[in-house]
C-alpha positions in Angstrom: 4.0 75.2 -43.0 5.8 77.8 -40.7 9.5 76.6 -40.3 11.7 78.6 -37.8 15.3 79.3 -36.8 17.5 76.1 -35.3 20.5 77.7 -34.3 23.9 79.6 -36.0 25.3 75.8 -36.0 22.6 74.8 -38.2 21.6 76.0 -41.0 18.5 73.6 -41.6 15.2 75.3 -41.0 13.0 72.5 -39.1 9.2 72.7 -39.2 7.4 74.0 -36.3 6.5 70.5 -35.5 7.9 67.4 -36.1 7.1 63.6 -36.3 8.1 61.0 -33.4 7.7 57.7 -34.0 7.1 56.2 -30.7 3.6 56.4 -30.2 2.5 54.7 -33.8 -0.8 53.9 -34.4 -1.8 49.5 -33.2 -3.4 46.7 -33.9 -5.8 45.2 -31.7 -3.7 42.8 -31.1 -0.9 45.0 -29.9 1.3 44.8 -32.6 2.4 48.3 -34.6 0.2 48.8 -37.7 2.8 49.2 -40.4 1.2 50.4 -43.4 -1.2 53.2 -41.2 2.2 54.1 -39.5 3.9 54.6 -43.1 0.2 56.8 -44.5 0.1 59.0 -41.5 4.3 59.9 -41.7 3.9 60.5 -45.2 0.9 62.4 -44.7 2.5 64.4 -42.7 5.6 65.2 -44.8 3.2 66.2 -47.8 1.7 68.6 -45.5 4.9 70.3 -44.6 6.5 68.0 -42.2 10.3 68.1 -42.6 11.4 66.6 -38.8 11.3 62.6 -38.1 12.4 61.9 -35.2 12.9 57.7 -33.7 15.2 55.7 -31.3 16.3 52.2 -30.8 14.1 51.6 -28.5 10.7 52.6 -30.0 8.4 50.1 -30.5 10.2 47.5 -29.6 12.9 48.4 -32.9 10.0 48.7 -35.5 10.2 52.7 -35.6 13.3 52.5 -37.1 12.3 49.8 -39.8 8.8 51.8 -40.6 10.9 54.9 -40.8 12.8 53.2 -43.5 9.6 52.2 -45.1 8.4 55.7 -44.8 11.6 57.1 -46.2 11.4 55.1 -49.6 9.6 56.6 -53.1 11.7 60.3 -52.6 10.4 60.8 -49.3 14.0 60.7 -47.9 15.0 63.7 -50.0 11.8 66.0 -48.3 13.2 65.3 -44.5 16.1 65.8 -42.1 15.7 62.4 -39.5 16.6 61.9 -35.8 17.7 58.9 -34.1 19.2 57.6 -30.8 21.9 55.8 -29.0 20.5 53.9 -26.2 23.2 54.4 -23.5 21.2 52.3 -20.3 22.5 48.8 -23.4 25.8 49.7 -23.4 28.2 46.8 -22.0 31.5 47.4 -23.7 32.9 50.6 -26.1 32.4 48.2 -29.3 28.4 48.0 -28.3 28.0 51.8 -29.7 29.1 50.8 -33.4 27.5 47.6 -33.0 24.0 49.3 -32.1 24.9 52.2 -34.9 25.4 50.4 -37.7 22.6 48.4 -36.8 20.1 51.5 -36.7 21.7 52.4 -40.2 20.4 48.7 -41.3 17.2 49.0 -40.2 16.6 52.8 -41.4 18.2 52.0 -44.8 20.5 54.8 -44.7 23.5 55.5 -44.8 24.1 58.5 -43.2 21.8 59.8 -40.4 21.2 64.1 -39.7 20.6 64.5 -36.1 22.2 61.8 -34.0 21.5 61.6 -30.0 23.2 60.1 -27.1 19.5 59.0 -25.7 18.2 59.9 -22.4 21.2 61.4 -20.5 21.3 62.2 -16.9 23.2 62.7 -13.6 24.2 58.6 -14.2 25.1 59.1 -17.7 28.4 60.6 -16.8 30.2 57.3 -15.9 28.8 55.9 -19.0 29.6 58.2 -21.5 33.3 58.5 -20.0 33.7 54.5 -19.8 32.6 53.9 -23.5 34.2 57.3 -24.8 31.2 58.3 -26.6 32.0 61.6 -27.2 34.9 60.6 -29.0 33.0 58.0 -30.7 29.8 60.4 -31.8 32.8 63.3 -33.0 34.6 60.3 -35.2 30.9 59.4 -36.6 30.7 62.8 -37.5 34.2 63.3 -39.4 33.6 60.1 -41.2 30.6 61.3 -42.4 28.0 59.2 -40.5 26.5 61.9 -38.6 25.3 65.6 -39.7 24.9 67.0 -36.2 25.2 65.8 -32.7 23.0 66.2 -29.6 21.2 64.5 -26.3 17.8 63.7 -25.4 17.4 64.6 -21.8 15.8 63.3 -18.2 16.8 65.4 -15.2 17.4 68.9 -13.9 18.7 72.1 -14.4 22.0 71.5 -12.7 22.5 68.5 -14.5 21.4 69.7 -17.7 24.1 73.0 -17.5 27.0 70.5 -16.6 26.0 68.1 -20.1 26.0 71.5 -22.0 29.6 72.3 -20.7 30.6 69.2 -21.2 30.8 69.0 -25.2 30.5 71.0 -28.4 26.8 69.7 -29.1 25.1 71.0 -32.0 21.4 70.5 -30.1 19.3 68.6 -27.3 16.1 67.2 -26.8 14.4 68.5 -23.9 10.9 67.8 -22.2 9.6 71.3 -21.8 5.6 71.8 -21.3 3.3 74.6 -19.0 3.2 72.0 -16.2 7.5 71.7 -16.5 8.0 75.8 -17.0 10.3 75.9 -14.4 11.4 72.4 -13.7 13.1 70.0 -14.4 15.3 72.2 -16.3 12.3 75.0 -17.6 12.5 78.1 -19.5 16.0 78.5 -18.0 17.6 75.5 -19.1 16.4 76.2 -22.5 18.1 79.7 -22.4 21.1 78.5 -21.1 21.4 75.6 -24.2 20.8 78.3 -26.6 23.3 80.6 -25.3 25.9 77.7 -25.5 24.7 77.8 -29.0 22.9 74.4 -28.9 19.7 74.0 -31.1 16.2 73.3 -29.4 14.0 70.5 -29.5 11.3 70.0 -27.0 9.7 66.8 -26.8 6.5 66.2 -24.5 4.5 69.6 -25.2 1.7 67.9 -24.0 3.1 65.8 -21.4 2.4 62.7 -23.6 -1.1 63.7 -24.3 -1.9 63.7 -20.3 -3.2 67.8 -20.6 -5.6 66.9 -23.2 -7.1 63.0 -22.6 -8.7 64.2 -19.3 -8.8 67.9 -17.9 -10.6 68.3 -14.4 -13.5 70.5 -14.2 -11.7 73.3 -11.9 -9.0 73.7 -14.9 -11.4 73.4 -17.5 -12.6 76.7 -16.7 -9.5 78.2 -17.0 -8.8 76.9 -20.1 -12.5 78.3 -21.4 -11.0 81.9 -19.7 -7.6 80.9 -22.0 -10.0 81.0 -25.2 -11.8 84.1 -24.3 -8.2 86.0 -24.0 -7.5 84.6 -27.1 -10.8 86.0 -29.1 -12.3 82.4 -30.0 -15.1 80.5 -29.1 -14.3 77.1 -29.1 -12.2 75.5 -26.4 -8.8 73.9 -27.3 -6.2 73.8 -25.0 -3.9 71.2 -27.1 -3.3 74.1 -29.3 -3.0 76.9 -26.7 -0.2 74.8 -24.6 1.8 74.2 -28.4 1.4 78.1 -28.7 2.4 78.8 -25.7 6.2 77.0 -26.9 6.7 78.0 -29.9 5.7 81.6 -28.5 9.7 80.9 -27.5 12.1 81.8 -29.9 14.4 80.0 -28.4 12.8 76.8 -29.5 13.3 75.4 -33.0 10.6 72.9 -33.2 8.4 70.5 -31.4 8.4 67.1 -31.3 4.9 65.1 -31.0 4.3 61.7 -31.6 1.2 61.3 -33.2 -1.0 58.1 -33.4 -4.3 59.7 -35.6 -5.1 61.2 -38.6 -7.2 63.6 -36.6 -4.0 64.3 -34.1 -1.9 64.9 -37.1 -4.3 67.4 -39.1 -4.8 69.1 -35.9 -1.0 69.5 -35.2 0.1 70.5 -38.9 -3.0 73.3 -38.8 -1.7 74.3 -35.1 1.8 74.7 -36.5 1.1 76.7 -39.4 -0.3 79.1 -36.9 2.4 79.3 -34.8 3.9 82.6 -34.1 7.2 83.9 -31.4 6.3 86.3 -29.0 2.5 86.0 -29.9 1.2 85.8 -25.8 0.8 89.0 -23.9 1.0 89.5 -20.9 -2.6 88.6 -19.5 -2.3 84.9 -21.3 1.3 84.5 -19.8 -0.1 85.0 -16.6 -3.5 82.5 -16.9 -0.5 80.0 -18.0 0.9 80.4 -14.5 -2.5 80.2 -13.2 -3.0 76.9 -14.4 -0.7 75.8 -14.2 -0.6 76.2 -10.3 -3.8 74.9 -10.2 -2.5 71.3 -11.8 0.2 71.3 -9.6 -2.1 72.1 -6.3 -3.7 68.8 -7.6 -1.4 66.3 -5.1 -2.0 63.7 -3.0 1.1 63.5 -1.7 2.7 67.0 -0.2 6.1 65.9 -1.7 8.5 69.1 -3.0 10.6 66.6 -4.7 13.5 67.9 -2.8 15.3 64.3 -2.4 16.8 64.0 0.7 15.4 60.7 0.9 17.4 60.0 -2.1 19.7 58.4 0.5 17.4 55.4 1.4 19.6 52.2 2.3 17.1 50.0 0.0 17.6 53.2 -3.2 13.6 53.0 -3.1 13.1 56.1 -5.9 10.7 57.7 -3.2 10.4 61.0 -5.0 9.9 59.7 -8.1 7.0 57.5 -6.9 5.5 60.1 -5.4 5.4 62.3 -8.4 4.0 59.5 -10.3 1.1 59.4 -7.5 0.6 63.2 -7.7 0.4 62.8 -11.6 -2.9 60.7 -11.5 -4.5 63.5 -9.4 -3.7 65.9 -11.2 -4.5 64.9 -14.7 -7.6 62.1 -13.6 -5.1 59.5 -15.0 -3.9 56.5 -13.8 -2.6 54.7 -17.1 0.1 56.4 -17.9 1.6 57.4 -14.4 1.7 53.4 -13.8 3.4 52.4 -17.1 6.2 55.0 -16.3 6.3 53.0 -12.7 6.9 50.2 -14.5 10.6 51.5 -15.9 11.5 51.5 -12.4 13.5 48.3 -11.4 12.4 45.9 -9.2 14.8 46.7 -6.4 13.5 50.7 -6.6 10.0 50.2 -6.4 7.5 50.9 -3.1 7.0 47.1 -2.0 10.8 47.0 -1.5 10.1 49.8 1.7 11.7 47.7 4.6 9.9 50.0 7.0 13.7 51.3 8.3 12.5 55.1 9.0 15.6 56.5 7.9 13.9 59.1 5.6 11.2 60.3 8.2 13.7 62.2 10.3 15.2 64.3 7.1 12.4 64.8 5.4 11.0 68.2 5.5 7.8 67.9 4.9 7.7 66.1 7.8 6.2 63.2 5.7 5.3 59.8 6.9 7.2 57.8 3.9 7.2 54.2 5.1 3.4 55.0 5.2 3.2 56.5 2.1 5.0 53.7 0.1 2.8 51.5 1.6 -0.3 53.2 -0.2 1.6 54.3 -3.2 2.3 50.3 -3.8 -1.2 49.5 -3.7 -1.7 51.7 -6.7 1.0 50.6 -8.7 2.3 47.2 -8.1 -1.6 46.1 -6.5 -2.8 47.5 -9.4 -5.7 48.7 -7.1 -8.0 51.6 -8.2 -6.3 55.2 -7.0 -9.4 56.3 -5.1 -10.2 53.4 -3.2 -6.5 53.9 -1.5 -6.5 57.6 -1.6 -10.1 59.1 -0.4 
């Protein structure tokens, strides 16, 4: 197993991949297979795996409990684990020991090395300042409780640059992936986090396995130019995008939940051939080449610019857009829809009163009442994407 460089706060060398636990392998009748979950971790870790990585959250609270499982017989001793606070459940500052001491319970531990303030964002300010949780995660740290402290991540660059400034983090866990190069917070809000001396995790490498399950025909042939530049016969574009991240020495390891026995043979061999600096320049620029061509893939000719942020019924138009977009692009409609779903009622297409105050300041010049119209026929009609969009 290659491991790499974290950062001058952290002397622990990760493994150029790690395990997430939120995408376990299930039952037929949707409930988490425990004892596959446990083999494959395991699995993993005898293979060189050194990086578990869970939340609250995942599955429903059992990722924590099968880590615990995983964790027993000495395996405990062979990896460094990740967790979460989920800051959307706080209600009052006694909720973060409450939830803390709770994930210690469930992992069987009783001390946990990478601790996260989950899923921060432009809203997370008021939160983290009306619960004190920077205070709170510092104190977990002096009393032992926590090794190093961080932030998992969900908005742009801006935003990203203001949560580094904010604290004395030892790392962060950011989505980073060739279709998200330059946004939301890209190859430059990696650099800036590592300047600031924070540690680098990147989580969704594959954009939640969306750049491999179904790749269109015009980008398939890139990808078979992609394997050509890199002197092999046999088309594989999972690793190729991985190679193309840890290629950044910036970046300490990646995250990938893993479901398979196949997916987590295929990631441990891909890791052990990982290698900074390893693209030249030809293979950086067939990167940028396709990923244009994923991102030419739209329905909808929405730049995400969000002046229509300002809608009187806070209808997350440019969100739902992007979401729209995303089953063009990747011949997908599963997963695009089950993101919609996070979106509360109130925020959703359907809600579109048909007001018009985002027409006049949009500048694409795009009919959104319109838009919202179709887009809610895909996701709350459930109806097929290319009956609505042909």
């Amino acid at each position: 197993m290659i491991y790499r460089h974290f950062s001058e706060k952290i002397s622990f060398k990760p493994s150029a991949i790690g395990f997430g636990l939120m995408r376990l392998p299930m039952r037929a009748d949707n409930t988490t297979d425990v004892e596959e979950s446990i083999r494959l971790v395991r699995h993993s870790i005898d293979q060189g795996v050194n990086f578990l990585d869970t939340a609250y959250v995942y599955h429903g609270g059992e990722s924590e409990k099968i880590m615990a499982k995983v964790l027993k017989d000495g395996y405990r001793e062979k990896v460094k684990i990740a967790d979460k606070m989920p800051m959307w459940l706080l209600q009052e500052e006694g909720d973060l020991d409450r939830i803390f001491f709770e994930q210690l319970e469930r992992l069987g531990v009783d001390k946990i090395d990478f601790y996260m303030l989950h899923s921060l964002s432009k809203n997370s300010f008021a939160t983290i300042e009306k619960f004190n949780a920077l205070n709170w995660i510092e104190q977990k740290k002096a009393d032992g409780y926590i090794e190093y402290a961080g932030f998992s991540f969900h908005d742009d660059l801006t935003c990203l640059k203001q949560l580094v400034d904010l604290h004395d983090w030892d790392f962060c866990l950011l989505q980073f992936n060739i279709i998200d190069m330059d946004s939301p917070v890209g190859a430059e809000g990696i650099r800036y986090a590592r300047e600031k001396g924070l540690g680098i995790i990147i989580m969704e490498g594959l954009r939640g396995g969306q750049l491999t399950v179904s790749i269109p025909n015009d980008i398939r042939k890139l990808w078979d130019e992609m394997a050509k530049l890199h002197g092999v016969t046999k088309y594989n574009p999972a690793q190729f995008m991985l190679d193309w991240i840890w290629d950044n020495e910036d970046v300490g390891l990646i995250i990938s939940g893993m479901s398979t026995f196949e997916q987590v043979e295929q990631n441990v061999n891909y890791a052990n051939m990982s290698v900074i600096n390893k693209m030249n320049q030809e293979q950086q620029e067939l990167f940028k080449k396709i990923r244009q061509a994923y991102l030419q893939r739209t329905a909808i000719n929405c730049t995400k610019c969000d002046y229509c942020k300002m809608c009187p019924q806070k209808i997350a138009i440019a969100y739902i857009f992007d979401q729209l977009n995303e089953i063009k692009r990747y011949d997908n409609q599963k997963t695009p829809t089950f993101r919609y779903g996070f979106l509360g009622e109130e925020r959703r297409a359907n809600k579109c009163t048909d007001c018009n105050a985002c027409v006049p300041i949009c500048p694409q010049k795009l009919d959104i009442p319109a838009l919202l119209k179709l887009c809610s026929k895909v996701f709350d009609e459930k109806l097929a994407f290319c009956d609505v969009f042909k």
